[in-house]
C-alpha positions in Angstrom: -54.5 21.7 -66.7 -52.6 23.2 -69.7 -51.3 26.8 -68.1 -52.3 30.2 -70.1 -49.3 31.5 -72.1 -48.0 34.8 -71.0 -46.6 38.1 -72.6 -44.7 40.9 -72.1 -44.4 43.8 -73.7 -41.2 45.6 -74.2 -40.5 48.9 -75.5 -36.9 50.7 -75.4 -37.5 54.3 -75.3 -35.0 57.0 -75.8 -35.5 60.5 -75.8 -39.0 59.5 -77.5 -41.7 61.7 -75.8 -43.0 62.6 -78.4 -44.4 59.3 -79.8 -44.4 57.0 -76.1 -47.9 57.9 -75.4 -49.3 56.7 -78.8 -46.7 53.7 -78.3 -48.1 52.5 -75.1 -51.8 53.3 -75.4 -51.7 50.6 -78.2 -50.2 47.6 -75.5 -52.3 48.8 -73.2 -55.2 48.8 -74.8 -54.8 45.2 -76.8 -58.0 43.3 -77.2 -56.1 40.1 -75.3 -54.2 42.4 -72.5 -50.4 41.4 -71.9 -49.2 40.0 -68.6 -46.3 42.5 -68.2 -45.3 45.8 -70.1 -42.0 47.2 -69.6 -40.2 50.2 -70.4 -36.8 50.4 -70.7 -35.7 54.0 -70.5 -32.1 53.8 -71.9 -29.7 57.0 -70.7 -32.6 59.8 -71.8 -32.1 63.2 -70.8 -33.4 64.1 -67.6 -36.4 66.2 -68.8 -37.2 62.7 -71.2 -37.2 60.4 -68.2 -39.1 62.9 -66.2 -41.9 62.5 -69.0 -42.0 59.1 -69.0 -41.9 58.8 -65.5 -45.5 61.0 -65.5 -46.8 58.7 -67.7 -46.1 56.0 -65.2 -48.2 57.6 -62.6 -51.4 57.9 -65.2 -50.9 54.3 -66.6 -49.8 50.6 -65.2 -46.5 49.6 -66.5 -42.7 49.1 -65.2 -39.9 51.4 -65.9 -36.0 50.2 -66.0 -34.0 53.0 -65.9 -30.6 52.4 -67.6 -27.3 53.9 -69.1 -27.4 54.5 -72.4 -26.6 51.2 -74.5 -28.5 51.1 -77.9 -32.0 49.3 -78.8 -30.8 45.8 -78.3 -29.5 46.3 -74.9 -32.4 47.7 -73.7 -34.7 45.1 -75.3 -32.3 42.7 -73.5 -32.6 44.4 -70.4 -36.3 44.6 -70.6 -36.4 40.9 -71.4 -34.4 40.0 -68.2 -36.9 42.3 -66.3 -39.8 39.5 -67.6 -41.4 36.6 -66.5 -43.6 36.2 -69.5 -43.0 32.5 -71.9 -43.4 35.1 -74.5 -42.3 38.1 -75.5 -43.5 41.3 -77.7 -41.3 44.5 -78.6 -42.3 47.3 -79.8 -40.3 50.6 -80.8 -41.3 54.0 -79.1 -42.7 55.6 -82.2 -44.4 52.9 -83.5 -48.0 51.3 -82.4 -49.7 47.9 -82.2 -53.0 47.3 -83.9 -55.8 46.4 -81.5 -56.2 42.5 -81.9 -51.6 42.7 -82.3 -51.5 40.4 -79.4 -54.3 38.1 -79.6 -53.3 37.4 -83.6 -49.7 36.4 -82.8 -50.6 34.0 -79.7 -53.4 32.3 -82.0 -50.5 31.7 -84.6 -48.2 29.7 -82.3 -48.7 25.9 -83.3 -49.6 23.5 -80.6 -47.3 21.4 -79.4 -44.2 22.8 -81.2 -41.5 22.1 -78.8 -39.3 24.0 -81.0 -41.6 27.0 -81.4 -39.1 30.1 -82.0 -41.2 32.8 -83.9 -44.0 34.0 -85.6 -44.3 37.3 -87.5 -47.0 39.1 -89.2 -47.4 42.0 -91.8 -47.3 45.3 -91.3 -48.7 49.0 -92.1 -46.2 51.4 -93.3 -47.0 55.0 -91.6 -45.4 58.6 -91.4 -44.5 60.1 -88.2 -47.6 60.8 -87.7 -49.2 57.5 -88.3 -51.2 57.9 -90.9 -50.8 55.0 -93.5 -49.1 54.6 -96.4 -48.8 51.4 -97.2 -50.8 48.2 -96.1 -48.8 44.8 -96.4 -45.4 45.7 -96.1 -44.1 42.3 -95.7 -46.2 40.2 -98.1 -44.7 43.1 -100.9 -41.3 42.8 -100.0 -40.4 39.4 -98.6 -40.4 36.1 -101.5 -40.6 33.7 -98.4 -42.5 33.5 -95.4 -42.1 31.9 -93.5 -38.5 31.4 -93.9 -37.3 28.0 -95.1 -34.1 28.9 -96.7 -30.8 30.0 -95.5 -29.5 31.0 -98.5 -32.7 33.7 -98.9 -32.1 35.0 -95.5 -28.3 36.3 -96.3 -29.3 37.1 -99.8 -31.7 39.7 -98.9 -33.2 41.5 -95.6 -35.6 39.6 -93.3 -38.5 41.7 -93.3 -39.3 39.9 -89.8 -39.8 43.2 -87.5 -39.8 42.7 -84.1 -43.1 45.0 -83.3 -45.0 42.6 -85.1 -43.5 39.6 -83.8 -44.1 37.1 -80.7 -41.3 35.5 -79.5 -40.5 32.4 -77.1 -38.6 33.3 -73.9 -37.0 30.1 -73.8 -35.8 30.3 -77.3 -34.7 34.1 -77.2 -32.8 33.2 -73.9 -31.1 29.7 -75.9 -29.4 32.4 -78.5 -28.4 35.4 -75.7 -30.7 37.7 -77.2 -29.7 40.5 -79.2 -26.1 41.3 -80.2 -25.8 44.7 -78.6 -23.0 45.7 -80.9 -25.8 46.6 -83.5 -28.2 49.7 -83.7 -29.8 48.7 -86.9 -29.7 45.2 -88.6 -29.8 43.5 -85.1 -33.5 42.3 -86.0 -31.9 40.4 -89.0 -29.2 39.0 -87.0 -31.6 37.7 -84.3 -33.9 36.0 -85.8 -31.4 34.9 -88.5 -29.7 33.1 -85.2 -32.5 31.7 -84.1 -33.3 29.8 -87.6 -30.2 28.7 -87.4 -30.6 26.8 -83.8 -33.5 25.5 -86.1 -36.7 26.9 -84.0 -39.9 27.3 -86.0 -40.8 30.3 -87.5 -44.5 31.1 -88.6 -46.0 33.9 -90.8 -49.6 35.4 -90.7 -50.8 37.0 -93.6 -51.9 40.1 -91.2 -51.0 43.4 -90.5 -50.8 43.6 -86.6 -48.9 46.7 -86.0 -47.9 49.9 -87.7 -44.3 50.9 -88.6 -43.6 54.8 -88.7 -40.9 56.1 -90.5 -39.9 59.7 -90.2 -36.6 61.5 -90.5 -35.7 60.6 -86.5 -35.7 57.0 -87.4 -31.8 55.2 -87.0 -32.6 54.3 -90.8 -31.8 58.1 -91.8 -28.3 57.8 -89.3 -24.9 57.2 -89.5 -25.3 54.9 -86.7 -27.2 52.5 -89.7 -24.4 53.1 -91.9 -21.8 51.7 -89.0 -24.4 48.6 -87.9 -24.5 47.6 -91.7 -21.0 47.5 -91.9 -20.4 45.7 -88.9 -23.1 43.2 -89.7 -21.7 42.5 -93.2 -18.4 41.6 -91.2 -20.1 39.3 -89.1 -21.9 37.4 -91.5 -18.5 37.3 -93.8 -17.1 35.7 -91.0 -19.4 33.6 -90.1 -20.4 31.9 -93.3 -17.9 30.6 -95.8 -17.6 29.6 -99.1 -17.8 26.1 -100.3 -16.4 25.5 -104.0 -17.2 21.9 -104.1 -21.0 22.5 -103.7 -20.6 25.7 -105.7 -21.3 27.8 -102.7 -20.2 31.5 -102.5 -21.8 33.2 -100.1 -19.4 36.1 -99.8 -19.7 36.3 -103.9 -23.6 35.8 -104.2 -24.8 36.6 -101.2 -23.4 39.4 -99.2 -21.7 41.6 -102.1 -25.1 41.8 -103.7 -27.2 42.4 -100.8 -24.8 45.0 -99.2 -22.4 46.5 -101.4 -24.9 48.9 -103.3 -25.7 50.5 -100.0 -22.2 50.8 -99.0 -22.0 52.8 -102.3 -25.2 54.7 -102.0 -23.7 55.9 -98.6 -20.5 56.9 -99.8 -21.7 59.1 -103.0 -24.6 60.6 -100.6 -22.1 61.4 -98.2 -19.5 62.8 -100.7 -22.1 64.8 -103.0 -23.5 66.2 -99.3 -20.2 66.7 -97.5 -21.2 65.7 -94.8 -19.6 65.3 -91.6 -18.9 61.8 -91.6 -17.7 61.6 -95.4 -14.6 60.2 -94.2 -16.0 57.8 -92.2 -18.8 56.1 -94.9 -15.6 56.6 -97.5 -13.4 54.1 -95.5 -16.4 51.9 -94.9 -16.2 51.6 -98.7 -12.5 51.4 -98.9 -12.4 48.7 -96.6 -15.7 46.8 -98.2 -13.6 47.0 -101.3 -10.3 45.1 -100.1 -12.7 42.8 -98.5 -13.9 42.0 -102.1 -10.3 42.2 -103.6 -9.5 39.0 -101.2 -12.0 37.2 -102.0 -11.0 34.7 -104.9 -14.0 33.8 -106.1 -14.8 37.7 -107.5 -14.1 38.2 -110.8 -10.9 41.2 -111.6 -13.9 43.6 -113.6 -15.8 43.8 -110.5 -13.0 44.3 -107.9 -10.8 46.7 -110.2 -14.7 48.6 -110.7 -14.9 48.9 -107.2 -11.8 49.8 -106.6 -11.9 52.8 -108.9 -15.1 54.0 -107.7 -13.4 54.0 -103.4 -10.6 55.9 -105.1 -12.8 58.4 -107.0 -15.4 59.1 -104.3 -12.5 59.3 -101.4 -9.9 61.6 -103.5 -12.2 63.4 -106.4 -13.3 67.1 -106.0 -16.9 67.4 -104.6 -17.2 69.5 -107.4 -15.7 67.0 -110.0 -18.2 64.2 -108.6 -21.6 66.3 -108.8 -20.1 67.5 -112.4 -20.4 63.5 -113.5 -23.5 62.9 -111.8 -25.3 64.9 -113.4 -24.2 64.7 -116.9 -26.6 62.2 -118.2 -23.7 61.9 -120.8 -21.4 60.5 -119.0 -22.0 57.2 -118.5 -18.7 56.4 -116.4 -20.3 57.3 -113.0 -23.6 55.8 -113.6 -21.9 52.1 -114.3 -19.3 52.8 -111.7 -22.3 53.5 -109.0 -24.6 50.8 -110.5 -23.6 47.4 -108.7 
């Protein structure tokens, strides 16, 4: 007899008390219940772990206690913690839609040894979870399910993990997630797992709803540093190949990530804020990265060039003066990648 599949739920909390309620409610109450649901308290202050700790004695789940180490440590330290063949995250101040569970299982093909993934569409929410938007995915992602290498370092995944099921056996093959991230390590994941060439399947569903607020690591520098350090890795990882007209440095990564490097900079440097210097040198560096590369044309790196210069050594005062003269056209084609 063929044995029942088996999930876990994981959810990383941190300092999040005021969403984990709403969070696990929606796992616990899933119309196909999960096997396991863990919580992985990473480093929260004491009156935060206290709370969650409460919660445990009104509710059935496991806690893990653990130094602080970022979302994709303590998603891999919640995995390690399961004995589920399949595993679901989901982030503190997010929440699963009733059937979340049931939908994803239902979507794994039978007998597909080399089952990875499958991912289904999402609602957009504020903090508070009321909607905003209704098919995040099917908007903003050309391909699902994901068939093309070249697509996935062009532009962002759109493959959440909250509304994702993923084999054990495959997450365990790749290590996981790369812990050096706090932002982008959803991309890089699941990226690596195409790569190993596991399946990936899409269902034209929403099954869980994303909130974004002003506490979310989107709005942080922390995002800023993960993009950065993700660009690197993928620059490292993938090179160009002239003789099948390949330049994935040129046409994939500079595209995809060098007008948020820029947006960074000029918000940073129009808000003085206190990492200026820091999202500044992420630019500065971006932009010898690009004057390197051989396959950039002179406009482009001399362009950027000029614009690390101006937005590291120009008056705050100088740079809001050009911004807002509609007249000017020098910052707006400087800034416009």
């Amino acid at each position: 007899m063929k044995k029942q599949p088996t999930v876990a739920v994981v959810i990383p909390y941190f300092n999040g008390s005021k969403f984990i309620a709403r969070s696990l409610a929606s796992a616990l109450n899933q119309s196909m219940p999960a096997n396991e649901i863990i919580v992985v308290n990473d480093g929260s202050r004491a009156t935060e772990r206290e709370f969650l700790h409460q919660l445990k004695r009104e509710h059935s789940f496991k806690i893990i206690d653990k130094p602080n180490g970022g979302q994709g440590s303590a998603r891999n330290a919640g995995v390690a913690a399961s004995t589920a063949n399949y595993i679901c995250f989901l982030d503190q101040d997010d929440f699963f839609l009733p059937e979340h569970i049931e939908i994803l299982l239902q979507a794994i093909p039978a007998n597909d040894r080399q089952f990875g993934f499958a991912y289904a569409d999402l609602k957009i929410a504020d903090g508070n979870g009321d909607i905003l938007f209704t098919n995040f995915v099917e908007s903003h992602s050309r391909q699902n399910p994901k068939t093309s290498l070249i697509d996935l370092l062009q532009n962002d995944m759109f493959v959440l993990p909250s509304a994702s099921i993923i084999c054990r056996n495959a997450f365990d093959a790749v290590s996981g997630f790369d812990e050096q991230f706090t932002g982008y390590e959803d991309d890089d994941l699941f990226l690596r797992l195409f790569r190993k060439g596991y399946t990936n399947h899409f269902v034209n569903k929403a099954v869980t709803v994303w909130c974004i607020h002003a506490e979310s690591t989107s709005y942080s520098i922390k995002m800023c540093r993960s993009r950065f350090r993700y660009f690197k890795k993928l620059a490292t990882t993938f090179n160009d190949d002239a003789d099948r007209n390949l330049f994935i440095f040129r046409d994939c990564l500079m595209p995809r990530f060098g007008s948020a490097f820029i947006r960074d900079a000029v918000k940073a440097v129009l808000g003085n804020t206190e990492h200026r210097l820091e999202v500044c040198e992420i630019l500065r560096t971006f932009s010898a990265m690009v004057s390197r590369n051989s396959s950039v044309g002179r406009r482009r790196k001399a362009k950027l060039k000029l614009l690390a210069l101006l937005l590291t050594h120009s008056p705050r005062w100088l740079l809001r003066t050009l911004k807002d003269a509609r007249r000017v056209a020098l910052f707006r084609r400087l800034t416009t990648w």
